[in-house]
MMTF fields as JSON, N, C-alpha, C and O atoms, coordinates in Angstrom:
{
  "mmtfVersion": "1.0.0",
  "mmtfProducer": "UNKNOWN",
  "numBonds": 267,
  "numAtoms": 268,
  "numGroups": 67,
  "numChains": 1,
  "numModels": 1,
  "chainsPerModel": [1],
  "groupsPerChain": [67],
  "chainIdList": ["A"],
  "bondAtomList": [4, 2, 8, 6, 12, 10, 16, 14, 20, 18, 24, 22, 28, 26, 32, 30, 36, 34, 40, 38, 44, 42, 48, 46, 52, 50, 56, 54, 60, 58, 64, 62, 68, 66, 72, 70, 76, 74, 80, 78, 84, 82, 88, 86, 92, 90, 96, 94, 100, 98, 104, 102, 108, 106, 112, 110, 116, 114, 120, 118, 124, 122, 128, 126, 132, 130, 136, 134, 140, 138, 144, 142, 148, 146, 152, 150, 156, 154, 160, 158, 164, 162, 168, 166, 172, 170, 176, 174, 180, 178, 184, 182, 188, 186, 192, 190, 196, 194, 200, 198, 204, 202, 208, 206, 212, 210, 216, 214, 220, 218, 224, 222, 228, 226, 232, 230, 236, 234, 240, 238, 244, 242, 248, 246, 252, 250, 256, 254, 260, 258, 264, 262],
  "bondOrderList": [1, 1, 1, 1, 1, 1, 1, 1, 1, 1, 1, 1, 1, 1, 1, 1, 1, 1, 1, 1, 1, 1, 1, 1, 1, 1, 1, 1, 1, 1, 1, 1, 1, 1, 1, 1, 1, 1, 1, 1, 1, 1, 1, 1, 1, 1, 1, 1, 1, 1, 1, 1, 1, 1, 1, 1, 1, 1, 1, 1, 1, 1, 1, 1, 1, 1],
  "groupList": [{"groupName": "UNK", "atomNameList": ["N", "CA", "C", "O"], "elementList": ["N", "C", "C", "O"], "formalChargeList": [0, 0, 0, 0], "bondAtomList": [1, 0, 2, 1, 3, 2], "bondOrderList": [1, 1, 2], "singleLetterCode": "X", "chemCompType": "L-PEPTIDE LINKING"}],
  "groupTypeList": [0, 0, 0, 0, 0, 0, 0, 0, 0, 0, 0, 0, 0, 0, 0, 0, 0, 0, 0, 0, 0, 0, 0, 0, 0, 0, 0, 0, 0, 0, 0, 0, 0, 0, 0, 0, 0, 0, 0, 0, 0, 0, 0, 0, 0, 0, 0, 0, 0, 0, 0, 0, 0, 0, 0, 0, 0, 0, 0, 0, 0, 0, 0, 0, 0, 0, 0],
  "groupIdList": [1, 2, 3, 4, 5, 6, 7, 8, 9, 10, 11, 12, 13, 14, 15, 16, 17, 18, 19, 20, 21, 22, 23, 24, 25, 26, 27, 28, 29, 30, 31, 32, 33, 34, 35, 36, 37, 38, 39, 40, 41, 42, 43, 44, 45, 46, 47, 48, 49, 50, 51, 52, 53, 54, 55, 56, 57, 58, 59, 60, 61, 62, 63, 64, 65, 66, 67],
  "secStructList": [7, 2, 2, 2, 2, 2, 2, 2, 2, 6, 6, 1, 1, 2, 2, 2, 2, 2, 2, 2, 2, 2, 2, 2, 2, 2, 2, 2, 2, 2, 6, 6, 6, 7, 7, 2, 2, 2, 2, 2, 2, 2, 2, 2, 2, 2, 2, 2, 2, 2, 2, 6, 6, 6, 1, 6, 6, 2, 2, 2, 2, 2, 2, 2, 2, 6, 7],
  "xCoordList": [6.538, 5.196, 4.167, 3.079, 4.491, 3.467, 3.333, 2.291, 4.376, 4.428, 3.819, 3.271, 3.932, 2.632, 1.518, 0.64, 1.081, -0.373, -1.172, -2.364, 0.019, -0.25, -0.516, -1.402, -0.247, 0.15, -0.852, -0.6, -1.383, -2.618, -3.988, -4.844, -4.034, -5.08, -5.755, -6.801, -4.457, -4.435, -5.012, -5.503, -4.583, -4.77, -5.455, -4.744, -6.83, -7.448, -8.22, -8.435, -8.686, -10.174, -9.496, -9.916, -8.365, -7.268, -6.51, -6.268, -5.989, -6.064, -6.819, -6.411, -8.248, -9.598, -9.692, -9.773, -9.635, -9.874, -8.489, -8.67, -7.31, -6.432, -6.227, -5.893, -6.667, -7.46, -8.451, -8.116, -9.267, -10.464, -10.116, -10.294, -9.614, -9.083, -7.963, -7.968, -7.093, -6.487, -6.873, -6.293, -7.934, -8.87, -9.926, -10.187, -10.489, -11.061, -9.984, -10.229, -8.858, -7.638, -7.679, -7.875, -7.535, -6.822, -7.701, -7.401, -9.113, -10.614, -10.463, -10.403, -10.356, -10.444, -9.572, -9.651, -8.357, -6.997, -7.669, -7.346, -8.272, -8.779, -9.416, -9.358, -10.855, -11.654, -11.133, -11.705, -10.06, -9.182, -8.677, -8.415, -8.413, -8.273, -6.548, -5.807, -6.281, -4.254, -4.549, -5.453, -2.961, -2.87, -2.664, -2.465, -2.814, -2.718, -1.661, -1.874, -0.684, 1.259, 0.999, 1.35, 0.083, 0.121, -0.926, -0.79, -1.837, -3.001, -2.146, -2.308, -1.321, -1.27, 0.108, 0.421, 0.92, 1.557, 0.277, -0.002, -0.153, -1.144, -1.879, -2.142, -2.272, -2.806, -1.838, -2.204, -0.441, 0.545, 0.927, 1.387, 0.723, 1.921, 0.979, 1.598, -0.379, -1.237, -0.61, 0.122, -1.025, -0.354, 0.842, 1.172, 1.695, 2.9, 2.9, 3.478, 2.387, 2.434, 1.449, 1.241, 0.893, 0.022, 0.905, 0.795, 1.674, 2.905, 3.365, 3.148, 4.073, 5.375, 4.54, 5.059, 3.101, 3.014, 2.303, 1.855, 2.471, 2.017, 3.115, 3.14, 4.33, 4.679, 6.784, 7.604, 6.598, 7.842, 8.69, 9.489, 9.445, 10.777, 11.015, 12.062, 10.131, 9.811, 10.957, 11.692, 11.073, 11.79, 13.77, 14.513, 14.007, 15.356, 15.836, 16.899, 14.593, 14.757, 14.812, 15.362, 14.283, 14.523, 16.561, 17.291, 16.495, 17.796, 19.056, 20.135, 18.651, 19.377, 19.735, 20.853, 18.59, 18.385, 19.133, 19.511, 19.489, 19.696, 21.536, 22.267, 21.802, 23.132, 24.365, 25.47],
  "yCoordList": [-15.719, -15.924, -15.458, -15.0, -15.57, -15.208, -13.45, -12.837, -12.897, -11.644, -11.028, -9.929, -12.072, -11.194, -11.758, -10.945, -12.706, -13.079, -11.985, -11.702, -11.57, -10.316, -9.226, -8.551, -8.868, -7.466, -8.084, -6.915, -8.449, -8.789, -8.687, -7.818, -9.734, -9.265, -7.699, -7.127, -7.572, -6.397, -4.612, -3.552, -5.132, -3.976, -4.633, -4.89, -5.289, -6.124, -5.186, -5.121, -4.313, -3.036, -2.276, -2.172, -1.686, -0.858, -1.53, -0.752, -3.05, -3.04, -3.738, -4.274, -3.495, -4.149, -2.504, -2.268, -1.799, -0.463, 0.462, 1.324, -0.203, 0.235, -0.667, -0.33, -2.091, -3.078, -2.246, -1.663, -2.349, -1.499, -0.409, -0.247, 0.161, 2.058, 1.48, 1.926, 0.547, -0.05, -0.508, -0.176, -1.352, -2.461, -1.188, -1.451, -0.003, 1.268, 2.039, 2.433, 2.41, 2.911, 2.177, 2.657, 1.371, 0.022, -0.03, 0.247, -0.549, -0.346, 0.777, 0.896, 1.989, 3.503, 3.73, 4.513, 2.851, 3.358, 1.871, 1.863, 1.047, 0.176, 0.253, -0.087, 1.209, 1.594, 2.719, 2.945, 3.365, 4.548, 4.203, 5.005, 2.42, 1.72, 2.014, 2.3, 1.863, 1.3, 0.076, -0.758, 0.351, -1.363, -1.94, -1.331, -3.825, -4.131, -3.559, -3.266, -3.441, -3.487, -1.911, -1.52, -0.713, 0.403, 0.678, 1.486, 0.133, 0.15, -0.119, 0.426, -1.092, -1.766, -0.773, -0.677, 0.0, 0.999, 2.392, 2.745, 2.809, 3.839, 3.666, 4.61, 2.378, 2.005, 2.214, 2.722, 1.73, 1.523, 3.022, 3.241, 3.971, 5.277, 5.725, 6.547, 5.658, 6.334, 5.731, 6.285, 4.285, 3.557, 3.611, 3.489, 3.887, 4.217, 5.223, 5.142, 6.405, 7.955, 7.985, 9.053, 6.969, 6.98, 6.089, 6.163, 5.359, 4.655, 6.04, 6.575, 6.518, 7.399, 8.586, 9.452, 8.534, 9.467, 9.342, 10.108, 7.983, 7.827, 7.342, 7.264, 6.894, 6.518, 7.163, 6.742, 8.431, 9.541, 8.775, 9.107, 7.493, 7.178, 5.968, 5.353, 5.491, 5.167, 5.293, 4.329, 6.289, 6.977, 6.681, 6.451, 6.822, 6.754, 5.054, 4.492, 4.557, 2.917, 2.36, 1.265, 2.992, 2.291, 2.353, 1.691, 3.735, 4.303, 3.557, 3.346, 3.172, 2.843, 0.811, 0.333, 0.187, -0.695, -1.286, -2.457, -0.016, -0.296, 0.027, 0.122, 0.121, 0.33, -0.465, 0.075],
  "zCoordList": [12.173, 11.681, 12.713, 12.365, 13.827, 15.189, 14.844, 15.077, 14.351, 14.518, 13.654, 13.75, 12.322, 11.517, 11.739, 11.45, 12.095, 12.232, 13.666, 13.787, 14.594, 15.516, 14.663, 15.187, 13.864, 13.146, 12.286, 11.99, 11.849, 11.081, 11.965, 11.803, 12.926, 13.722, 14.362, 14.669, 14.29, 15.46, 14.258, 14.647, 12.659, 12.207, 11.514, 10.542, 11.319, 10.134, 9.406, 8.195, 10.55, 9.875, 8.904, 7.751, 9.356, 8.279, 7.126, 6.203, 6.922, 6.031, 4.829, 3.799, 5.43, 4.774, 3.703, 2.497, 4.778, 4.004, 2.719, 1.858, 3.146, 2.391, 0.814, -0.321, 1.535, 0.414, -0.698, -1.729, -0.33, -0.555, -1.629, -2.836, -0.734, -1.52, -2.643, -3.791, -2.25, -3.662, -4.838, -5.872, -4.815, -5.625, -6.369, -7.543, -5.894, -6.608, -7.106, -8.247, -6.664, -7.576, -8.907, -10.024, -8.686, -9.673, -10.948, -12.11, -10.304, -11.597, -12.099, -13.323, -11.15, -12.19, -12.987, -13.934, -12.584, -14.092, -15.009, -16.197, -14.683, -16.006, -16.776, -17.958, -15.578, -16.773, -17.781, -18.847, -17.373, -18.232, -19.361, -20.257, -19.446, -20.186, -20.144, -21.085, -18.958, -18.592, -18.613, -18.56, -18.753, -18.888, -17.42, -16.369, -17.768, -16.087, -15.173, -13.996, -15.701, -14.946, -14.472, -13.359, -15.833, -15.235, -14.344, -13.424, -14.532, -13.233, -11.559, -10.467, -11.984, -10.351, -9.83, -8.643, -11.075, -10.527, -10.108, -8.962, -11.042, -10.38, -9.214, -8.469, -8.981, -7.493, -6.28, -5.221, -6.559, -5.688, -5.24, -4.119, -6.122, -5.547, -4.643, -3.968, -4.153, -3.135, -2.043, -1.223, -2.095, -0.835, -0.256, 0.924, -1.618, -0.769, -0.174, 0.91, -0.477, 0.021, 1.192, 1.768, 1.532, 2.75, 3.879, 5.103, 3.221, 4.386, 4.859, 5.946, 3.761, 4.483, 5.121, 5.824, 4.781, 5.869, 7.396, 8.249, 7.213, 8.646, 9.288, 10.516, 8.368, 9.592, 8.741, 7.925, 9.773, 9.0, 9.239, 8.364, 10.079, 9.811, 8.882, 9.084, 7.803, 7.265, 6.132, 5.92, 5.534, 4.771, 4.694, 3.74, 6.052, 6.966, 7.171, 6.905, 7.742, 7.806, 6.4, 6.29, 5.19, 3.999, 3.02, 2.283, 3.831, 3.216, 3.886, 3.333, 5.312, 6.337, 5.692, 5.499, 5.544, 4.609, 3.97, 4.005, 3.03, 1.517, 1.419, 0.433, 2.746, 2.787, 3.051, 3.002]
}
């Protein structure tokens, strides 16, 4: 628990803003008139594609994971 309340502090500005950039994804597939389940997938695939690209082993640790 210490370790995320570190990892929270420490990145709060970034994910105020990835917040942010989610919650305007999300309205623009509503006002498109998706539905909720597909809004919060259309919100989700940016974010994910902004993980894996910041952080490339990302990808390897999930596969590594799942094994």
């Amino acid at each position: 628990m210490r370790g995320l309340l570190a990892y929270l502090s420490a990145n709060a500005a970034d994910l105020l803003i990835n917040l942010a950039f989610f919650l305007i994804v999300y309205l623009i597939a509503r006002i498109l008139k998706a539905g909720p389940m597909a809004a919060l997938v259309i919100a989700a695939i940016p974010m994910v594609a902004i993980a894996f690209l910041l952080n490339p082993m990302l990808p390897p640790r999930l596969m590594a994971m799942l094994r």
